[in-house]
C-alpha atoms as one frame of an Amber mdcrd trajectory, in Angstrom:
protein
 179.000  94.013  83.835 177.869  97.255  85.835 174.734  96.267  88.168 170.987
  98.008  86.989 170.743  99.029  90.259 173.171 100.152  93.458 172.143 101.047
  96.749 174.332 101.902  99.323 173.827 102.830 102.623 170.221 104.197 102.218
 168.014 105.601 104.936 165.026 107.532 105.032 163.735 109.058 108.601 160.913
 110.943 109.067 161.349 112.687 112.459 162.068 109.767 115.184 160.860 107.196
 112.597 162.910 105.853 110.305 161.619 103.873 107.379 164.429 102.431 105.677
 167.373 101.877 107.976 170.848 102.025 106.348 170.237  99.285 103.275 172.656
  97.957 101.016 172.173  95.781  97.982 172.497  95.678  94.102 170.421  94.517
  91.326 171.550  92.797  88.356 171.367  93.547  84.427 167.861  91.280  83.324
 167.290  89.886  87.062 164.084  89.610  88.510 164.778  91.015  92.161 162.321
  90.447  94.717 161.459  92.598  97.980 159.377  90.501 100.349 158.418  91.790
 103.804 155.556  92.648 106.263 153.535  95.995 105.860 155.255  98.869 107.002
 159.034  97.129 106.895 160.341  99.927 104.419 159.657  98.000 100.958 157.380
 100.438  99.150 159.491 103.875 100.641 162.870 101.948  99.250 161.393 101.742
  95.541 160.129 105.322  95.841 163.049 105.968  96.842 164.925 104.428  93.529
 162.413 105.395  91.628 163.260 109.114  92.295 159.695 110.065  93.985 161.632
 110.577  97.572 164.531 111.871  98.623 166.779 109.505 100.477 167.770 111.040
 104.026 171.083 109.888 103.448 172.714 107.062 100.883 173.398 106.721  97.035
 171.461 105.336  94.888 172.489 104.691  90.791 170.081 102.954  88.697 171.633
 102.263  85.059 174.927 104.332  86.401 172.868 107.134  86.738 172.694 108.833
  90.226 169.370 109.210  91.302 169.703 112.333  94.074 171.775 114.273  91.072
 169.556 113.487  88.247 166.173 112.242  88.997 164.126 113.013  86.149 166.868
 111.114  83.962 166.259 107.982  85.844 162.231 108.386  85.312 162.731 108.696
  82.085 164.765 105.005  81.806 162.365 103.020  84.013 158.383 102.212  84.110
 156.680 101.784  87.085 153.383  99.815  87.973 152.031 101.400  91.478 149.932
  99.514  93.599 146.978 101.134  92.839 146.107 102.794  89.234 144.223 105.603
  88.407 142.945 106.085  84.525 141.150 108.344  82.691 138.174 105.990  83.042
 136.185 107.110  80.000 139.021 107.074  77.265 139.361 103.849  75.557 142.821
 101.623  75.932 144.417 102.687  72.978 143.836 106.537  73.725 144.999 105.602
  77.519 148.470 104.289  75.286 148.879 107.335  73.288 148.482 109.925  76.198
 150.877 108.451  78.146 153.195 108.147  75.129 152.604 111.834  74.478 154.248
 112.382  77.645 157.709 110.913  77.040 157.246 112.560  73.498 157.379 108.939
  72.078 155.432 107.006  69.491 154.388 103.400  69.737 152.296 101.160  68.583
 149.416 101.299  70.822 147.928  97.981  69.246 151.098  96.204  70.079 151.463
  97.322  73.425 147.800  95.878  74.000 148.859  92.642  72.670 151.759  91.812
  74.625 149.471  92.189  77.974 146.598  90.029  76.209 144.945  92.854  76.067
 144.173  93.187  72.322 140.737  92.231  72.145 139.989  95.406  74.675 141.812
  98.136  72.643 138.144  99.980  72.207 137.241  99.361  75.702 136.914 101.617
  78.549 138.970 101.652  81.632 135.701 101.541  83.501 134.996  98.760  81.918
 137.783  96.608  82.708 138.108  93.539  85.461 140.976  94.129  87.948 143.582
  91.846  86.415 142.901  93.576  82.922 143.304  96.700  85.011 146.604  95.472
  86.441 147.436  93.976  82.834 146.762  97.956  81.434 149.169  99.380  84.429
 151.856  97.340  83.286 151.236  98.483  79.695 151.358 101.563  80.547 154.534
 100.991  82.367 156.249  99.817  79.225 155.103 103.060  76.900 158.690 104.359
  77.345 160.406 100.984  76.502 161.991 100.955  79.731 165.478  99.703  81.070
 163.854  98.909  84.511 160.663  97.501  85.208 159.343  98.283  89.120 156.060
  96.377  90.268 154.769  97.065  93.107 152.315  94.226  94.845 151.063  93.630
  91.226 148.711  90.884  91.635 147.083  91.720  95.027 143.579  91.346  94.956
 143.294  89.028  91.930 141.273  85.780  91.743 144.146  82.900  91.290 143.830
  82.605  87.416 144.466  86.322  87.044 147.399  86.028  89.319 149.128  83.069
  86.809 148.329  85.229  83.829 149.812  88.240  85.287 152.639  86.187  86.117
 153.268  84.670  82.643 153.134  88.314  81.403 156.100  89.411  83.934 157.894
  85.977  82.623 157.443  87.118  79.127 159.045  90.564  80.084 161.967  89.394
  82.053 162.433  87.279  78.406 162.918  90.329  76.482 165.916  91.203  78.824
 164.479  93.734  81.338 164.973  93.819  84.502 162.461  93.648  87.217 161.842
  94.832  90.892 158.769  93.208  92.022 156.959  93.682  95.358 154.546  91.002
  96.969 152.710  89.776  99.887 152.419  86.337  98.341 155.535  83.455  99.147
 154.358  81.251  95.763 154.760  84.640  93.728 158.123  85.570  94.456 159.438
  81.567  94.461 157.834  81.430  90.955 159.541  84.572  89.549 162.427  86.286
  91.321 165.929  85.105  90.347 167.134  86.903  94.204 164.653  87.692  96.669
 165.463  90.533  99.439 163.433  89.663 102.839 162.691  93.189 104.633 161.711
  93.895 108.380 161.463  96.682 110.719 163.402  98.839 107.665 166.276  96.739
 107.416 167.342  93.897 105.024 167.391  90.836 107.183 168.524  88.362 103.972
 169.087  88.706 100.478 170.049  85.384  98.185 167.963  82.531  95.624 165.266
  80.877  97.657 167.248  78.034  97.461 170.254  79.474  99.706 167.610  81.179
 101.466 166.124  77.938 102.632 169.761  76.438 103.413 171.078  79.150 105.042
 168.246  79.157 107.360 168.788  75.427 108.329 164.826  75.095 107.163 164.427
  71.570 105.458 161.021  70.087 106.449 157.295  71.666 107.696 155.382  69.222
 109.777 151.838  69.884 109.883 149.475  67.948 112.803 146.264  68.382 114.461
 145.703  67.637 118.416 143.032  67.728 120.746 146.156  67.805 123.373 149.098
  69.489 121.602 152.457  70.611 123.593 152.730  74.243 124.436 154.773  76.250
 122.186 158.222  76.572 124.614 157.652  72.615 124.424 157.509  72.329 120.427
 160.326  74.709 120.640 162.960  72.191 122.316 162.031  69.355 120.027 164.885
  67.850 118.011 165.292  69.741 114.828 162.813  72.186 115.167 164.007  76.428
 113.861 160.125  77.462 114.112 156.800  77.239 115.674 153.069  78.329 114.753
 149.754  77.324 116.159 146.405  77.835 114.786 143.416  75.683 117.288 144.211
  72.454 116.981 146.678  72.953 113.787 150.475  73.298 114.904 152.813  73.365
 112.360 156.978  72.804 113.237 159.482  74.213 111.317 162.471  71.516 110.756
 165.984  71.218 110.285 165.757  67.519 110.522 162.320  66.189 109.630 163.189
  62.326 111.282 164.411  63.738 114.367 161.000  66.060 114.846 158.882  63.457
 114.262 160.684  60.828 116.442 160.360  63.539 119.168 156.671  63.839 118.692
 155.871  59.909 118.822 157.895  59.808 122.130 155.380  62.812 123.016 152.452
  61.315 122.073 153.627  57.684 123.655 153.636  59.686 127.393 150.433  61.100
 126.524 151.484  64.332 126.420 150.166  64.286 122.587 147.083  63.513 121.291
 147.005  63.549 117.296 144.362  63.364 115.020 146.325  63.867 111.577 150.157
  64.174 110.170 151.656  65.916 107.015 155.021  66.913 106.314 156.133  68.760
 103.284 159.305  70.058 101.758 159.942  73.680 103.613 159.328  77.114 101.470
 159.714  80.241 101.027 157.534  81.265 103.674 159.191  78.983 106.546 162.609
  80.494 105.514 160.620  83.695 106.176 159.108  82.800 109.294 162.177  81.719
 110.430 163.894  85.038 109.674 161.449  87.439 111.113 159.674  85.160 113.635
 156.258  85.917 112.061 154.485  86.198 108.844 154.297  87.632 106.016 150.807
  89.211 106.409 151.436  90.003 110.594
């Protein structure tokens, strides 16, 4: 089966800066496809980019088959898009919001419906104004879907959102993704993208750095265990670096946390540490490694940096 979406090659300079840097990767029929990476690494210009609102410096990019430098307005007419920030016509109610932006793909639908799918039904007389921000996000994505599209793009949808308004919000993209769409979903949040993406692409300084499950993700990365531990007298950070098993290193005050390949071998390095004095602990935790260690490990900072 054909991918959704193929990009090959794709760049996009402005002057002596260039944004996206020569990125290849495909996107499958009904996958959720994630695009983690810092702020400014090229994530939001690449979906532009797909989405037909720039114009690549140089690549291809097809989305349903359809090339997207030939024929843009075909592909916006095939896929919805959820920005990262909305703007409504704040004093027409929810249902009228529906049936303007249905008027402009020349479609019908069943504004009602729409509403309900999002959990949104109860609001249909509501104003925009009116609205919290995850109903506001919850209307975006509504909006999104007027045109019953083939691809769904989402772009940081839950920043900003109180934690129960980020699991709602995430129900609603599972609920999507069930109805066979497929999704391209931007985030600044590790737990987000674990939860929902079937692939996850990790972006920095405009290029793709890794692309594959979280799963291979963590393997490939040799990222097994994170030790957490608080000292009053902790090793220097070329020190924790040379410890058995360790692939990463942050500190925080007296919080240190070790990325580790091989959680017994870290730990037996840090009692032999702390037996010469050179360590002085006051607590201990170690954890099964995510999403974000894989991360840290890739780009040697985080997410938010």
């Amino acid at each position: 089966m054909p991918a959704s979406i193929e990009v090959v090659n794709l760049t996009k300079s402005y002057g002596n800066l260039t944004a996206v840097d020569s990125i290849s990767f495909s996107v499958e029929k009904g996958e959720t496809f994630g695009m983690l990476g810092p702020n400014g690494a090229g994530k939001t210009t690449t979906l532009e980019m797909i989405e037909g609102l720039k114009r690549p410096s140089s690549g291809s990019i097809r989305v349903e088959g359809i090339d997207v430098r030939k024929h843009p307005d075909a592909v916006k007419s095939i896929i919805g898009v959820q920005l990262q920030g909305s703007t409504f016509f704040e004093d027409l109610s929810l249902i009228e919001l529906i049936r303007v932006f249905a008027a402009c793909y020349n479609r019908k639908v069943d504004a009602r419906e729409l509403l309900r799918e999002v959990q949104l039904a109860e609001k249909a007389h509501s104003y925009a104004r009116e609205l919290s921000g995850g109903q506001r996000q919850r209307l975006a994505i509504a909006i999104a879907l007027v045109n019953d599209p083939q691809v769904l793009f989402l772009d940081e949808p839950t920043t900003g959102l109180d934690p129960q308004a980020r699991r709602n919000l995430w129900e609603l993209v599972k609920l999507i993704k069930r109805k066979g769409k497929t999704i391209v979903l931007t985030t600044h949040y590790m737990d987000e993208a674990e939860v929902l993406c079937d692939r996850i692409a990790i972006m920095d300084h405009a290029k793709i750095v890794a692309l594959d499950t979280t799963h291979e993700l963590l393997a490939k990365t040799g990222v097994g265990s994170r030790i957490e531990f608080t000292a009053s007298k902790a090793p220097t950070a070329d020190m924790c670096r040379t410890l058995a098993g360790v692939v990463g290193f942050e500190h925080d005050g007296e919080t240190n946390w070790l990325i580790s390949s091989d959680a017994q071998a870290t730990l037996d390095a840090l009692f032999a540490l702390a037996r010469t004095g050179s360590l002085q602990m006051h607590g201990l935790t170690v954890r099964r490694a995510s999403l974000e260690d894989a991360f840290l490990k890739l780009t040697g900072h985080q997410l938010r940096e």
